[in-house]
VEXMIKOL-391407 format. One record per residue: z, x, y of N, C-alpha, C in turn; residue in three letters. Coordinates in steps of 0.02 Angstrom, whole numbers, plus 50000, padded with zeros to 5 digits. Layout:
VEXMIKOL-391407
ZXYZXYZXYALA;...
END
This chain:
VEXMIKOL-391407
594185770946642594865773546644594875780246682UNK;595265779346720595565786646770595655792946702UNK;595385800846740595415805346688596145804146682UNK;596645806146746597415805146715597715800546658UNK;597495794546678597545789746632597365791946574UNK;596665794246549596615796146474596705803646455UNK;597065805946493597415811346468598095812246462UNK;598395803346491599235803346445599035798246401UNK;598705793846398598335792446336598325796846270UNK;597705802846295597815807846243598555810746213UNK;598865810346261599745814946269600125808146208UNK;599965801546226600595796846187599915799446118UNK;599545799646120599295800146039599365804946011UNK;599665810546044599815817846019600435816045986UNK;600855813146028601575811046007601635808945956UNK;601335802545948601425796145895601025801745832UNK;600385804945832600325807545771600905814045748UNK;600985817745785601395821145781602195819145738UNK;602345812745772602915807745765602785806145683UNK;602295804845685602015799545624602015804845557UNK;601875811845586601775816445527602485818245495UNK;602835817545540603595817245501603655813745424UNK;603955816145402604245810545329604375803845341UNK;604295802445287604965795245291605405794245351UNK;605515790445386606285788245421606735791945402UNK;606745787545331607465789845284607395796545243UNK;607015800345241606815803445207607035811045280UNK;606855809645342607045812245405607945814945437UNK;608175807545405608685805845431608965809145378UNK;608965810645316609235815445256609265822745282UNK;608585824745296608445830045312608765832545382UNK;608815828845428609595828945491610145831245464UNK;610115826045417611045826045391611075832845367UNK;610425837445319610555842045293610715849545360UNK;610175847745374609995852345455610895853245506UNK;611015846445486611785846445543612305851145476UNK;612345852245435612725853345405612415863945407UNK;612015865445394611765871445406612145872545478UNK;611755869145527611845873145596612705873145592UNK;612925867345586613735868845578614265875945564UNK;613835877945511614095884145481613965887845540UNK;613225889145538613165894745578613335895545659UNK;613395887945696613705889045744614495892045737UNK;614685890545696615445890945680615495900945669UNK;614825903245616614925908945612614785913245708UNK;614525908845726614275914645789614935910945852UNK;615585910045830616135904845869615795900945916UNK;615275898145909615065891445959615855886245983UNK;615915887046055616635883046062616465881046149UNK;616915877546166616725877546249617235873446262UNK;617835872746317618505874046360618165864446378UNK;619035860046353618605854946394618905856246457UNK;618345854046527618905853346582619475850846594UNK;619705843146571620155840446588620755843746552UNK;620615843646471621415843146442621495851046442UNK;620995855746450620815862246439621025864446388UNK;620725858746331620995862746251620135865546231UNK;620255868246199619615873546159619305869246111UNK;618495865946126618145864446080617965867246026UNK;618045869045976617745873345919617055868145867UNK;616745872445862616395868945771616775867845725UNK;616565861945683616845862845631616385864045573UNK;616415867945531615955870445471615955866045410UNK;615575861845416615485857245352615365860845281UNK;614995866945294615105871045230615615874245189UNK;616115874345226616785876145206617095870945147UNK;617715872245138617955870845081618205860345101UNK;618565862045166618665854645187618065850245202UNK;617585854045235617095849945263616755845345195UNK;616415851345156616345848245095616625843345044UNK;617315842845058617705838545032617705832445079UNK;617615833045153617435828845180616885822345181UNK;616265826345170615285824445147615755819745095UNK;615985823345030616105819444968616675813144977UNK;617095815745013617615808145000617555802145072UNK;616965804445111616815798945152616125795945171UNK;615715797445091615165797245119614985788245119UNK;615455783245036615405780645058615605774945125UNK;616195779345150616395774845222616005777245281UNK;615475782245294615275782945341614495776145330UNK;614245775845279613915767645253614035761445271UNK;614675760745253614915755145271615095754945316UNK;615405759445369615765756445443615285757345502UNK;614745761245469614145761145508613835754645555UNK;614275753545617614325750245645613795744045669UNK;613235745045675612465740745681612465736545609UNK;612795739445546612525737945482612795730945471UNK;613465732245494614035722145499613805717745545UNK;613585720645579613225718945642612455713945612UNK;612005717745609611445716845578611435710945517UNK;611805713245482611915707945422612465700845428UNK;612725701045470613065694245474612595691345527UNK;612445694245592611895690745593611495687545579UNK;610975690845525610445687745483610745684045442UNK;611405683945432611365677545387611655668745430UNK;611595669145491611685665345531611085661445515UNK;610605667945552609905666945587609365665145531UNK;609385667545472609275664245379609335659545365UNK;609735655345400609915644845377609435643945459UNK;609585645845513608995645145553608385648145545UNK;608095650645513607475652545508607415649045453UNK;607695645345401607575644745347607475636845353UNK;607785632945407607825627845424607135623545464UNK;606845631645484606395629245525606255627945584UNK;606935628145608607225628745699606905634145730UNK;606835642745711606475646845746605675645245727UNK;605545641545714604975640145730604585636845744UNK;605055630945755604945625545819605275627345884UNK;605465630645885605965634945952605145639745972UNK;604875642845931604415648845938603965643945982UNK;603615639345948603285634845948603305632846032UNK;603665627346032603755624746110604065630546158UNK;604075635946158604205642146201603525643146210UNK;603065646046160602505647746174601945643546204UNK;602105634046174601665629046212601935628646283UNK;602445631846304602645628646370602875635546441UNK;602475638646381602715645746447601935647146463UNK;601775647946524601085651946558601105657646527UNK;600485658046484600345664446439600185670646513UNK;600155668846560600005672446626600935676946625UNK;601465673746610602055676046616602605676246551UNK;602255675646498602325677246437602685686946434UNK;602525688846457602785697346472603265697846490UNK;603415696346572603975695346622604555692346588UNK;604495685346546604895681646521605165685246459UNK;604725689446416605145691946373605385699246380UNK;605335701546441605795709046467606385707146507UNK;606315700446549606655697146582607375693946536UNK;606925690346482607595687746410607805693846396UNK;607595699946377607835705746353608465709146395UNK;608255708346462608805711946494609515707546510UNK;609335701946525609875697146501610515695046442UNK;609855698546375610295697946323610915702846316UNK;610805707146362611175713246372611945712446371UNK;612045705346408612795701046414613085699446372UNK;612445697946319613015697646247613105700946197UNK;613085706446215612835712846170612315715846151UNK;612285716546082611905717546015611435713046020UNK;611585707246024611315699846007610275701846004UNK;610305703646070609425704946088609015709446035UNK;609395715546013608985719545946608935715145898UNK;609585711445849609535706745818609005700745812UNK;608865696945867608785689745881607885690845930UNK;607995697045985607485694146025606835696946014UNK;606975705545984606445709445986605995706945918UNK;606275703045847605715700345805605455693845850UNK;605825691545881605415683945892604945687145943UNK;604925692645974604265691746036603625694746002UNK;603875699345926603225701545895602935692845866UNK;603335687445853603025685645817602775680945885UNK;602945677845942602685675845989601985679546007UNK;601985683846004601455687746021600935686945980UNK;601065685545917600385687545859600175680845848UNK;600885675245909600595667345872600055667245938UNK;600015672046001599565670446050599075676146057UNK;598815678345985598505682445980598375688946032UNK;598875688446026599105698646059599475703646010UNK;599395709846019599885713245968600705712645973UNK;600765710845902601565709945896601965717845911UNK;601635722945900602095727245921602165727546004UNK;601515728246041601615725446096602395720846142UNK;602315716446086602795709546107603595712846110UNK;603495715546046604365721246010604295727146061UNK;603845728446082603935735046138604265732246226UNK;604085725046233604095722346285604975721146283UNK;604975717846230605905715046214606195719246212UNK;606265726546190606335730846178606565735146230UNK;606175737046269606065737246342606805735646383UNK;606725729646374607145725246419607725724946386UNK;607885725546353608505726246306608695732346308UNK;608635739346282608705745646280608715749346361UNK;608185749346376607885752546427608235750246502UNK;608425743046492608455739546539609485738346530UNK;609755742546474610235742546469610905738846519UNK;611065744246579611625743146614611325737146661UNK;610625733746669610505729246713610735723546706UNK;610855719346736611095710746717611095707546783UNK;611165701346779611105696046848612015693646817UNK;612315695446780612745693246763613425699746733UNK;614005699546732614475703746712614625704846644UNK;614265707146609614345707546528614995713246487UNK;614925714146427615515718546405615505725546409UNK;614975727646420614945733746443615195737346512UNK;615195731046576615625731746641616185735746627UNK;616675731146599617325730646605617575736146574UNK;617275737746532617235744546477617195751846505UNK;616775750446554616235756946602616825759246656UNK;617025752446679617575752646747618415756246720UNK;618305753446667619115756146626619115763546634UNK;618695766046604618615772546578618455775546644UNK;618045772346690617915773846760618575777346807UNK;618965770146811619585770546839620165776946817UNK;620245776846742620645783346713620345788946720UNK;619975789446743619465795346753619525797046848UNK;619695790346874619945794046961620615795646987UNK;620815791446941621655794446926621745800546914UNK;621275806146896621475809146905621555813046971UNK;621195812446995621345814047071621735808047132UNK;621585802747096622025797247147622345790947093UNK;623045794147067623365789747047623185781347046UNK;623225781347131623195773347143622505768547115UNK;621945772447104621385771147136621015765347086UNK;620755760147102620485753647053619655755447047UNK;619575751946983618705752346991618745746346943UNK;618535740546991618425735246967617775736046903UNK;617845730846876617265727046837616445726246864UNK;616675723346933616215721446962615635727747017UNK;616105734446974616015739947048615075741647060UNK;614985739547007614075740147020613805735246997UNK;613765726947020613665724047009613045720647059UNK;613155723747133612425721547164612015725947163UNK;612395731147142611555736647122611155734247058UNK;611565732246989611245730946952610985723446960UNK;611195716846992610945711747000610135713247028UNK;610055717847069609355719747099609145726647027UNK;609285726646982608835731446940608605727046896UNK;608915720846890608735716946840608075715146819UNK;607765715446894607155713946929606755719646933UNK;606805724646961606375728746935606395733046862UNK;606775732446830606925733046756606035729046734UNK;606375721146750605755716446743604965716346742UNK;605125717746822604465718446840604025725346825UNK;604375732346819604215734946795603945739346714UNK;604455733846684604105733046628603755730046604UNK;603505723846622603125720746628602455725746639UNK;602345728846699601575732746693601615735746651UNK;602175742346642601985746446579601675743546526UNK;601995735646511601695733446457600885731846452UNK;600825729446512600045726946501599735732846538UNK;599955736046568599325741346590599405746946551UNK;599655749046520599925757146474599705754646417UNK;600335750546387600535749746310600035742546267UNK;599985740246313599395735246259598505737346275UNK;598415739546329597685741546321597635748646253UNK;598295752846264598175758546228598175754846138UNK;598625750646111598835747846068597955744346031UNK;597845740446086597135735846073597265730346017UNK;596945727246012596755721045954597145722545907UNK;597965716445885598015718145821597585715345761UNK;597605721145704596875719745665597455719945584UNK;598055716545603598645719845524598505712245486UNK;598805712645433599045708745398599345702045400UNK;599615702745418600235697445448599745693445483UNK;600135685145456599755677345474600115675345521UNK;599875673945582600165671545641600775664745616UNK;601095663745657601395656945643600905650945686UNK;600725646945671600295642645690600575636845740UNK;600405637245797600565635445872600255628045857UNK;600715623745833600575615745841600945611545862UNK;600915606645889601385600745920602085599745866UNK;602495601245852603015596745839602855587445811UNK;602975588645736602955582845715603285581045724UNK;603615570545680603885568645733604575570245688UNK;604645571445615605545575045592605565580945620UNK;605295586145642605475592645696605715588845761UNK;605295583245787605555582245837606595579945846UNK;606545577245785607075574645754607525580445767UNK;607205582345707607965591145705607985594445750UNK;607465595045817607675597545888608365592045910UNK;608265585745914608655580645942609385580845916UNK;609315584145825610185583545812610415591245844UNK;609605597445841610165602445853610345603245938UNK;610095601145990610385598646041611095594546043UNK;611095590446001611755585145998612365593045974UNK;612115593745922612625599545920612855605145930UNK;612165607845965612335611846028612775610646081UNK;612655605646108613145602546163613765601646145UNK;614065598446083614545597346050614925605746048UNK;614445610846009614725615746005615125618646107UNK;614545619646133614725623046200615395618146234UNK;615385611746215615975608046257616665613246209UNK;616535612346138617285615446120617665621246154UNK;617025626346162617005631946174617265632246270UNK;616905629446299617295629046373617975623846369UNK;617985618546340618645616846315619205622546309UNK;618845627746241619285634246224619715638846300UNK;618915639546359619175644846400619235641846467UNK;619045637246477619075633046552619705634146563UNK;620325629646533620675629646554621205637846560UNK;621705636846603621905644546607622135648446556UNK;622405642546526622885645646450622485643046379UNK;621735642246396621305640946338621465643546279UNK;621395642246223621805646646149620975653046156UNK;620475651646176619905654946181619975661046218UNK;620425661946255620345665446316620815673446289UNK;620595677746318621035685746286621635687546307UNK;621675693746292622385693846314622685693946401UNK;623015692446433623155689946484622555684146511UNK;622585678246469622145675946481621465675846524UNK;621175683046503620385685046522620055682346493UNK;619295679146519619095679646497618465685946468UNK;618295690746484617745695946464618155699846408UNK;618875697946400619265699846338619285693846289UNK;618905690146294619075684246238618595684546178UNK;618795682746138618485683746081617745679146068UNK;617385674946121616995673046120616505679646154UNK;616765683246197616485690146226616485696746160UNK;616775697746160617145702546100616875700846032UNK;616735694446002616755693545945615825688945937UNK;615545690446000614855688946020614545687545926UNK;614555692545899614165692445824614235686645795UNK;614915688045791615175681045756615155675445775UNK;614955673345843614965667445887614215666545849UNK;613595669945858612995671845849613025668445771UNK;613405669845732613415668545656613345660145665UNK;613875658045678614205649745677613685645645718UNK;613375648545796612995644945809612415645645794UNK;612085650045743611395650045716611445645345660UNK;612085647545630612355644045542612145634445564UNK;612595633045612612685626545613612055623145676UNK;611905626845695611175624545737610745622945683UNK;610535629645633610015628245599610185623545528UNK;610775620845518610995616145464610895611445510UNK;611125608345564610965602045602610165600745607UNK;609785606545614608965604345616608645603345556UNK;608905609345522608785605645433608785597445402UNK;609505595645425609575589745408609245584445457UNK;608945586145512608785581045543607885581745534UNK;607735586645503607135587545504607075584245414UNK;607435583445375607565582545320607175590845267UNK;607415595545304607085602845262607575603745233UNK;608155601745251608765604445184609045595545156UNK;609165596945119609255591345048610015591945032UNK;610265598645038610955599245003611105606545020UNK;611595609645002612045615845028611635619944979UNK;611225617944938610665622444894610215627144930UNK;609915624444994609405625045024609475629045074UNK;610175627245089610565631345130610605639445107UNK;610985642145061611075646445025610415649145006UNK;610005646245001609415650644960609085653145043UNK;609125650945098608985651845158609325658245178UNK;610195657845172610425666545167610065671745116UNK;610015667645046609725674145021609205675945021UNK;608795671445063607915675545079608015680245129UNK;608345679745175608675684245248608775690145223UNK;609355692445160609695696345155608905700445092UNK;608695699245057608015699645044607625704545103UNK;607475702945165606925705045201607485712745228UNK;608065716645204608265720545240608445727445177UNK;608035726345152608205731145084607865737545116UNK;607285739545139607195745145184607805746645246UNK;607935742945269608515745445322609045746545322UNK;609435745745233609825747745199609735755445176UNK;609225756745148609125764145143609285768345193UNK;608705765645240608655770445286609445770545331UNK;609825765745344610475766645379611015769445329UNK;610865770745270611305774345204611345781845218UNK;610605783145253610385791245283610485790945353UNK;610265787345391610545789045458611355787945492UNK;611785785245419612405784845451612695793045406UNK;612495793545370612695799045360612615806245391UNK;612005807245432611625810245492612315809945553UNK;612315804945568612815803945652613685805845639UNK;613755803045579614395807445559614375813045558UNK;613925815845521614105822845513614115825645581UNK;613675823245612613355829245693614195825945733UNK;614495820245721615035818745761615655823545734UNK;615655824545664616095827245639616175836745673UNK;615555839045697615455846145686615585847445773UNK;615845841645833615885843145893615275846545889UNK;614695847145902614315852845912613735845145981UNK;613935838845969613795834146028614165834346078UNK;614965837246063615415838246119615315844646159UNK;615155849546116615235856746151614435856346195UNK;613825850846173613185852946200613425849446271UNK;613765840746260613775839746339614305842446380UNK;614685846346351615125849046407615045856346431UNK;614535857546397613985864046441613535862946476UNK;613385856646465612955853246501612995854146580UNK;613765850246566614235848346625614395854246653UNK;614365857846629614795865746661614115866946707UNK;613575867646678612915871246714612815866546780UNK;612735860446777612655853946819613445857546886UNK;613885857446859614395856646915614325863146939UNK;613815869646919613855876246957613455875947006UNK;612745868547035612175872247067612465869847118UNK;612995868447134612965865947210612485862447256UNK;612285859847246611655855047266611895847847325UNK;611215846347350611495839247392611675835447358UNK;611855828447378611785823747354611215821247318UNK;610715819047325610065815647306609865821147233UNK;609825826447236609745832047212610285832747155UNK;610865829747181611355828747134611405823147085UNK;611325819747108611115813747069610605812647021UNK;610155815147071609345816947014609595819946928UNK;610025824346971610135830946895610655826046859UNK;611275823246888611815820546838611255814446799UNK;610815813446819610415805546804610075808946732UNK;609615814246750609145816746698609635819146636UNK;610545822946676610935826346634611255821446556UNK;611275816046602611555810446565610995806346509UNK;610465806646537609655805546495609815809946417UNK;609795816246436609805822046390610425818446347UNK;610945818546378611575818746330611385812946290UNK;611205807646304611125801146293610515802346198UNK;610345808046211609725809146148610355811546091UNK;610565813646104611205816546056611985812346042UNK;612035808946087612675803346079612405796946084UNK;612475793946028612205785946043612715784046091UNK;613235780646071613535777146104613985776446184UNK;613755772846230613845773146291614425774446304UNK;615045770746259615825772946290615725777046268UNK;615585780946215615895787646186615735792446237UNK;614935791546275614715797946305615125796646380UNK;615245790046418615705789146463616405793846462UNK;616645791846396617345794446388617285801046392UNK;616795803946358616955810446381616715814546450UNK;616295810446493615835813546544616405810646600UNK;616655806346607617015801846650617355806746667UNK;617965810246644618355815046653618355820246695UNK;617595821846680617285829146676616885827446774UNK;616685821446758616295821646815616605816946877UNK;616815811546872617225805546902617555812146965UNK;618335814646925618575819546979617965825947012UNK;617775828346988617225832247030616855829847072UNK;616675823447080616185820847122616625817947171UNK;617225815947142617575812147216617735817647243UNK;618105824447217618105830247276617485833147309UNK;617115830047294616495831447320616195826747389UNK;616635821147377616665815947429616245811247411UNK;616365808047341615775802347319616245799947284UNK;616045792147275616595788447245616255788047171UNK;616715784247119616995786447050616425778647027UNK;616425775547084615845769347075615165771747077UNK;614995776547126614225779747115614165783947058UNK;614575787547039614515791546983614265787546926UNK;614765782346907614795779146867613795774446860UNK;613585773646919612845771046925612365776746889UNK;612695782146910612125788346894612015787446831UNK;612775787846797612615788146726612285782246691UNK;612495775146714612155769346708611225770846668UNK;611115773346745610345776046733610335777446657UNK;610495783746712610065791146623610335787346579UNK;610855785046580611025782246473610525775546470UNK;610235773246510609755767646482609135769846497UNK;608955772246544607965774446526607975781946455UNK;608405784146435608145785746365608385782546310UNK;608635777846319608875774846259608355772746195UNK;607715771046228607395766646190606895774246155UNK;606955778146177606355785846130607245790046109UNK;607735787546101608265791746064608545789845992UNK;608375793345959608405793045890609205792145869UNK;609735792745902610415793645899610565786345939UNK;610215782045959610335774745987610335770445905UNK;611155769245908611215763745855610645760445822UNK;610155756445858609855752245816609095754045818UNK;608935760545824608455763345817608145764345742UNK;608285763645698608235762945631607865754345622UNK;608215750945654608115744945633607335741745684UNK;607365745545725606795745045785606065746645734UNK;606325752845702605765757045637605495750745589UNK;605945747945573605965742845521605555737045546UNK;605735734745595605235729745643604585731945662UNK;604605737645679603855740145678603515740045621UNK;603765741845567603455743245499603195736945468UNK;603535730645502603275722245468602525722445483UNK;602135726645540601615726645579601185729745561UNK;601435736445543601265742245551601385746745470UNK;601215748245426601805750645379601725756745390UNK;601065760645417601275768045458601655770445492UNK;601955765545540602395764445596603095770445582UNK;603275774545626603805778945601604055780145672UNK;604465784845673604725788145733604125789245791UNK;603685794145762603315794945829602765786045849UNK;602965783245824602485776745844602765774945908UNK;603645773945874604135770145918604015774445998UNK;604105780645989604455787246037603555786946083UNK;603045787746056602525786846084602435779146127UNK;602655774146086602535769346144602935766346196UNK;603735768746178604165767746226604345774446282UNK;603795779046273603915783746318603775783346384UNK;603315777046388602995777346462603485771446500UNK;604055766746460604365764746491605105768646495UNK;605085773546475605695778746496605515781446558UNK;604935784546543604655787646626604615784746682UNK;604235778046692604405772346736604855771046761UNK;605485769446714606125765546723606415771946754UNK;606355777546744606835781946759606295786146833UNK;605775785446843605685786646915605645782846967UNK;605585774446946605825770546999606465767746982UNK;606985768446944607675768246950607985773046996UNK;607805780946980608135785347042607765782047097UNK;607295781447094606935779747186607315775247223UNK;607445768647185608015763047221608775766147211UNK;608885771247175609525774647188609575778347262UNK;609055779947278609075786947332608985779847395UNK;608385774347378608555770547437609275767847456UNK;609685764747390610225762447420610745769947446UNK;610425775447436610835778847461610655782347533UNK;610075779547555609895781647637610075773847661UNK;610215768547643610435763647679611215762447670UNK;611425766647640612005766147617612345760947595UNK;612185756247539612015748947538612765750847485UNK;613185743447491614075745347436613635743647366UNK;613765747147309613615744547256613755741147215UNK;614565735547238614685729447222615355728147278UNK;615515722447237615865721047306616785726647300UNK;616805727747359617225734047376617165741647354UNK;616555742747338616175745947319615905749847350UNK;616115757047379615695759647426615455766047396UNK;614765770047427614745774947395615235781547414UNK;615695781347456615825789347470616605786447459UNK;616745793747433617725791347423618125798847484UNK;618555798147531618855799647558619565804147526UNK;619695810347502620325809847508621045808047530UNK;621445806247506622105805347546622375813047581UNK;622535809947639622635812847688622215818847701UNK;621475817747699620895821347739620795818747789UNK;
END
């Protein structure tokens, strides 16, 4: 091994112990919640505030120690629990994926994936599924990142490995797709109201970075892919845990069976469903009959529920593993069983993100951010670099992508087009930075639940495990993501269709 090599070696093991010496998760995520409520005050005592640009009203703190705030902690602590958005998410899921796992379908699914994929491209294929799943949301934390630990441990490699690879490609690999998912249309909205302000007229399609990201999809891919096998599984080595592989055998011949009904009703299902939106005035289709507004887009979880529910009841019965609606049910309640740790810990970390949302003190950091960024006057390339890394940063402190859009869009969209760059490149920059830190940011929704998946493996497994092994695909992703940024910007390549990078004033 190259000295460099084993001296970021040494560096991720500084991390991960370091990481590891922390408390509890939940025990962490308490101690946040307590920490945000301190600094609150005291930013508030020293007037911590900052001017937004657009509406130019005055950010202030708000002091959770005070008489409201406190009344606040108390009369919403349990709705900040429950609406804790990943948590409805997470759990209707699993109870889809509970009559399919319980049925036996994921693991004849596991099964003929792993007999029929070249263990040579076993990697590629599951950073590749990862970044894909991206189109239907959530779906990939849920659904993809346990099945590649357990793919992995059935082909004797480390399962965290496998969850670092999916992971990867899902998180990391965020804004990439070969396809237009719900996050587009979302990005472009907020995009568009954001160039209005300087040009009334001005559109930003759906589609406005859609051949830049069709080509990241791929190096998303391929580059995670090495991290994985040259970084993160030599450093990882031999898993030596607990956990009994699932056992890689032919399909008997009632599995073969319950593959054959859940095909029949797979097909059955997908005809209803394009039935629903094919036509123009499909009852499926959203409002002005869209579809990326239809509730098969929109309501992805729940689609996820019905076709796990009734996939894995069709293989049950054809495999003869379920007998009666008995078998069924006891299949949800083994599911809902395996999540009693990720209940805790999201009991403390939703109470953590409220508070720090409640105290603006995430609003006043990125819009100082923004203030320092829009003073250096810098080139282009140089500019980008910084809004890319700026947006990285913000991204550790605001989970969620519209939220940090909505407020950066404003701030930056008009500044950059008077700058002579269009509201579509901007919009790429941020793309970046909010997905190569997503996967080492503790304020990313389903980062709790990532902990939890590690811990099936691992029961040391904590923050610095995660942050130590997904650090080297933050670094990666985010120095050859700017690199193909700066190329399409010396070839000046459109970044989707009508899509150019430089915007012109009217009448310049």
């Amino acid at each position: 091994m190259k000295k460099s090599a084993k001296l970021f070696d040494k560096f991720l093991t500084v991390v991960e112990k370091g990481g590891n010496a922390l408390p509890n998760p939940s025990t962490l995520f308490a101690l946040f919640a307590i920490l945000t409520i301190i600094a609150s005050s005291v930013a508030y005592y020293f007037n911590l505030q900052a001017v937004h640009p657009v509406t130019g009203e005055v950010i202030k703190v708000v002091n959770l120690l005070s008489e409201n705030g406190l009344k606040k902690i108390f009369l919403e602590m349990v709705k900040n629990f429950t609406n804790f958005a990943p948590l409805g998410i997470v759990l209707v899921a699993l109870l889809g994926l509970g009559i399919a796992e319980g049925s036996g379908l994921i693991n004849s699914v596991i099964r003929i994936f792993v007999l029929s994929s070249p263990k040579s491209l076993l990697t590629f294929i599951i950073v590749f599924t990862g970044v894909l799943s991206n189109m239907a949301s959530t779906v990939g934390y849920v659904l993809l990142i346990p099945l590649a630990g357990v793919v992995f441990l059935a082909v004797k490699r480390h399962p965290i490995v496998g969850m670092a690879a999916a992971y990867a490609g899902i998180s990391g690999g965020y804004s990439a797709n070969l396809f237009i998912g719900t996050i587009d249309p979302l990005l472009a909205g907020l995009s568009q109201e954001a160039a209005r302000i300087i040009d009334p007229q001005y559109l930003v399609n759906p589609t406005s970075n859609y051949y830049f990201m069709f080509v990241s999809t791929f190096l998303i891919s391929i580059s995670g892919t090495w991290v994985t096998e040259k970084i993160v599984e030599p450093r990882l080595g031999k898993y030596n845990g607990n956990v009994i592989p699932e056992k890689i055998e032919p399909l008997s011949f009632e599995e073969k069976r319950g593959v054959k009904f859940t095909i029949f009703t797979f097909v059955a299902l997908l005809s209803l469903i394009l039935v629903g939106i094919y036509p123009e005035n499909g009852i499926l289709r959203g409002e002005n009959n869209g579809i990326l507004n239809s509730p098969i887009i929109e309501g992805v979880v729940s689609l996820l529920f019905i076709v796990a529910a009734l996939l894995g009841i069709a293989y049950g019965i054809g495999s003869r593993k379920f007998k009666n609606d008995n078998d069924v049910i006891k299949s949800m309640d083994s599911s809902m069983k395996s999540v009693s740790t990720y209940l805790v810990l999201v009991f403390f970390a939703s109470q953590f993100v409220s508070y720090f949302n409640w105290t603006n003190l995430g609003l006043i950091i990125a819009i100082e951010g923004a203030n320092f960024i829009s003073h250096l006057g810098v080139g282009l390339i140089p500019l980008m670099i910084i809004f890319i890394l700026l947006s990285g940063f913000i991204n550790l402190f605001m989970g969620s992508a519209s939220a940090k859009w909505a407020l950066m869009a404003p701030i930056f969209v008009p500044m950059f087009m008077l700058l002579g760059y269009s509201p579509e490149l901007t919009q790429v920059g941020f793309r970046i930075g909010d997905s190569v830190t997503n996967v080492i940011s503790p304020m990313m929704s389903f980062f709790a639940l990532i902990i939890v998946y590690f811990q099936k493996y691992d029961e040391k497994a904590g923050i610095g495990t995660i942050i130590s092994t997904m650090l080297s695909y933050s670094i990666v992703f985010f120095v050859l993501w700017t690199l193909m940024l700066i190329v399409w910007l010396f070839f000046n390549i459109p970044l989707g269709p009508n899509s150019g990078l430089y915007y012109q004033m009217l009448g310049v």
